[in-house]
C-alpha positions in Angstrom: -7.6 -1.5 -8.1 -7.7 -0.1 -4.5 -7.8 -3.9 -3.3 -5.3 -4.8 -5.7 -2.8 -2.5 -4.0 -4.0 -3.0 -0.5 -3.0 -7.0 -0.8 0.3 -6.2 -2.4 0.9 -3.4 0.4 0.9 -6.2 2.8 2.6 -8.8 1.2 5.4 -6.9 0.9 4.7 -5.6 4.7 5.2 -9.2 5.5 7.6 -10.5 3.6 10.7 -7.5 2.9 11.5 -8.1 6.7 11.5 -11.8 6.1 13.8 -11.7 3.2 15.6 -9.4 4.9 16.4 -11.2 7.9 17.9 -14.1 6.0 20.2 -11.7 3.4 21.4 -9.9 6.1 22.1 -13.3 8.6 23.6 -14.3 5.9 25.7 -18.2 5.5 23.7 -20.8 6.1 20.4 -18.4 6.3 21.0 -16.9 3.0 22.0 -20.4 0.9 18.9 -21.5 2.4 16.9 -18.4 1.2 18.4 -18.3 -2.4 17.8 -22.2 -2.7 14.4 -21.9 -1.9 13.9 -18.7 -3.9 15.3 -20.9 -7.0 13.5 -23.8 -6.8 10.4 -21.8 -6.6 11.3 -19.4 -9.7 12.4 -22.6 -11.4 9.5 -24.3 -11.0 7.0 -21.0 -12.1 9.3 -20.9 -15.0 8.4 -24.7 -15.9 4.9 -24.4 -15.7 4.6 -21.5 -17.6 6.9 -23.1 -20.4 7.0 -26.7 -20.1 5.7 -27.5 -23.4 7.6 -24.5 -25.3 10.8 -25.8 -26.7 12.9 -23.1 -24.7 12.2 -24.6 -21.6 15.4 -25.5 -21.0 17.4 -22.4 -22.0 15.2 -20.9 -19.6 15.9 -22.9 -16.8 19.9 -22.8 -17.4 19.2 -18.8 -17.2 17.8 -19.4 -14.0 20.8 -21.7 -12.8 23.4 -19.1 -14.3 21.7 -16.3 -12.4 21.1 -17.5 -9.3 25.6 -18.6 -9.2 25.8 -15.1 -10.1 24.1 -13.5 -7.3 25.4 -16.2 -4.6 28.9 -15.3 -6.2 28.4 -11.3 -5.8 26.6 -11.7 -2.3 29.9 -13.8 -1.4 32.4 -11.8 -3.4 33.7 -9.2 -1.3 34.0 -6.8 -4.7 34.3 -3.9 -5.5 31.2 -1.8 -6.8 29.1 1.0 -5.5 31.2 1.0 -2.3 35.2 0.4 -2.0 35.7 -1.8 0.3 36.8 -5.1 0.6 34.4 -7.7 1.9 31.8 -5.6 1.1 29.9 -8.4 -0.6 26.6 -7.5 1.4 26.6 -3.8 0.9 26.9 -4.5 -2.9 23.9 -7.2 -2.7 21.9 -4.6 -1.5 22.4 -1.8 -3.3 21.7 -4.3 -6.7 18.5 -5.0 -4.8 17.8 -1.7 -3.8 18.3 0.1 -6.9 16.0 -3.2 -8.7 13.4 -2.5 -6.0 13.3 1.4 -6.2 13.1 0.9 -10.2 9.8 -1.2 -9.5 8.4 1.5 -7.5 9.0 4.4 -9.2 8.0 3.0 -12.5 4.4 1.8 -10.6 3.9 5.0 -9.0 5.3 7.2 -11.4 3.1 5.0 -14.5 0.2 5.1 -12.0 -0.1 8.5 -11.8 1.4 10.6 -14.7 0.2 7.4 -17.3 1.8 8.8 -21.1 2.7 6.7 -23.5 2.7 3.4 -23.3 6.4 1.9 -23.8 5.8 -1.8 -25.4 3.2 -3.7 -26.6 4.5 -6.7 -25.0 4.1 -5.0 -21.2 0.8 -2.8 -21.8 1.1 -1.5 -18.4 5.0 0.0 -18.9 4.7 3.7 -19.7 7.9 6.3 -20.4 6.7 8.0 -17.1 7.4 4.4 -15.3 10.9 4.2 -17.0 12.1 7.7 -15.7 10.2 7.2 -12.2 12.0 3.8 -12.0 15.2 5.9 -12.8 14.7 8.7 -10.8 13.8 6.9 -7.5 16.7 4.0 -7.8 19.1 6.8 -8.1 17.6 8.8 -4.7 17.4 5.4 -2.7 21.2 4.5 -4.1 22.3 8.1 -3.0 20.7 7.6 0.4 22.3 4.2 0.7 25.8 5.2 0.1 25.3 8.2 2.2 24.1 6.7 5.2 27.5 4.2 4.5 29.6 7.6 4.1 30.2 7.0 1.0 30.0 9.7 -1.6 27.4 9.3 -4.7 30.1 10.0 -8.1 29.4 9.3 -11.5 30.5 6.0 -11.7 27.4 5.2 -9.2 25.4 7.4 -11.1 26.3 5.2 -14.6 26.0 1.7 -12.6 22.7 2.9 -11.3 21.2 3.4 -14.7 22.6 0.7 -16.3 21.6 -2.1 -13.2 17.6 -0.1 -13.4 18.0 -0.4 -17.3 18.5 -4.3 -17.2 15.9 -4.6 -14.1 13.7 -3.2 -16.7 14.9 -5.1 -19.4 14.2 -8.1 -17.6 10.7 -7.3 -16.6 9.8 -6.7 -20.1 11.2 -10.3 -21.4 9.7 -12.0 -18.6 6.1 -10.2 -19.9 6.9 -11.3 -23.3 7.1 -15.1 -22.4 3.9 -14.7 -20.0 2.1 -13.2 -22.9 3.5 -16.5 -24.7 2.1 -18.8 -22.5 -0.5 -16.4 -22.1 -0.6 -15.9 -18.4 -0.9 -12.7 -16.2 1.2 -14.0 -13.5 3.8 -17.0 -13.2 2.3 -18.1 -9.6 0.1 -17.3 -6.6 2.5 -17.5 -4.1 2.5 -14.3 -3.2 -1.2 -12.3 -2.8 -1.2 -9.1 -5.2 2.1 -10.1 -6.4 1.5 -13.1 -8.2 4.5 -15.3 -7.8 8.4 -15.3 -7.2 9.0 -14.8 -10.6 6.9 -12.0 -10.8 8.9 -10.2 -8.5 12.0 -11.1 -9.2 12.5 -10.7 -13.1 14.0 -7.7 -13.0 16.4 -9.0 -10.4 17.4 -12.3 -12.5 18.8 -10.6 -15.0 20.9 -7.3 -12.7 22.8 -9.8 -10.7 24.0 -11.7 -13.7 25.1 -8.1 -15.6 26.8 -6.8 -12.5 28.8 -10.0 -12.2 30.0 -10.0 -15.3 30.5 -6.4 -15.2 32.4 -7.1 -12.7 34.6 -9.6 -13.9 35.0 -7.1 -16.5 35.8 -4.2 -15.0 36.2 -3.9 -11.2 
């Protein structure tokens, strides 16, 4: 276990400030990222499922989802902060408040274990679900406030909702693992398993927040 964590300590060590770099560089550097991040995740996905006859929905999910976070990165929208052209500051706080969920619920399901929540993920506990909560909700807070801009409870309901479908999506992704039974959709990515792996949550918040938006803001 203490390996485990070790390896996926620095992975992540290594590659936030990577991923980083090209979100926050942004044009060119970012198509480039997201292109390579989806022909990656679209290839896991294919392995993992070519010979299931949903193979195809699956990969049209990825194609919908990956449109949907170029188009919020690019949108300029409305969201947690108001501001026009704000496109990047909303990016991040979607992938902040996915990361932070995936934290909290691994230390928080680490450490105060419960009940489990689903069959499908054995390792998702209740304890994991309110970590993930709780943390996406301090990091979001932090965020905004180090942008001067106040927490209210229309970023306390977007919060919830966008760590609710992170977890949502986590879950679903398990479920078609367990299908294919697999642990991990790769080995890309040392203690991680592969892109997929670390992005399911992700795959499914940018698609909700965009149509959300569309919707609402």
């Amino acid at each position: 276990m203490k390996k485990e964590f070790i390896k996926r300590l620095i992975s992540s060590i290594i590659l936030i400030p990577i991923a980083f770099f090209f979100i926050i560089k942004g044009s060119f550097f970012f198509n480039f990222f997201l292109l390579i991040c989806f022909i990656i995740t679209s290839y896991e996905w294919h392995m993992m499922s070519k010979k299931k006859n949903y193979n195809i929905f699956g990969h049209l999910f990825l194609l919908f989802s990956f449109i949907s976070t170029y188009l919020v990165y690019n949108s300029g929208a409305d969201g947690f902060v108001n501001n026009s052209g704000a496109g990047l500051y909303v990016f991040l706080g979607i992938l902040l408040v996915c990361i932070s969920t995936d934290i909290g619920g691994y230390i928080f399901g680490k450490l105060l274990k419960g009940p489990k929540l689903t069959k499908i993920s054995p390792n998702k506990t209740y304890a994991g679900v309110f970590g993930g909560y709780l943390l996406s909700i301090i990091f979001l807070s932090s965020y905004l406030n180090y942008h001067d801009y106040n927490f209210e409870l229309e970023n306390f309901i977007l919060v919830i909702a966008i760590s609710t479908i992170s977890q949502i999506g986590d879950i679903i992704v398990s479920y078609f693992k367990r299908l294919s039974k697999i642990k991990n959709t790769g080995k890309l990515i040392p203690g991680h398993g592969g892109i997929l792996d670390r992005i399911d949550g992700m795959i499914f918040a940018f698609p909700f927040y965009f149509i959300l938006h569309l919707i609402i803001f």
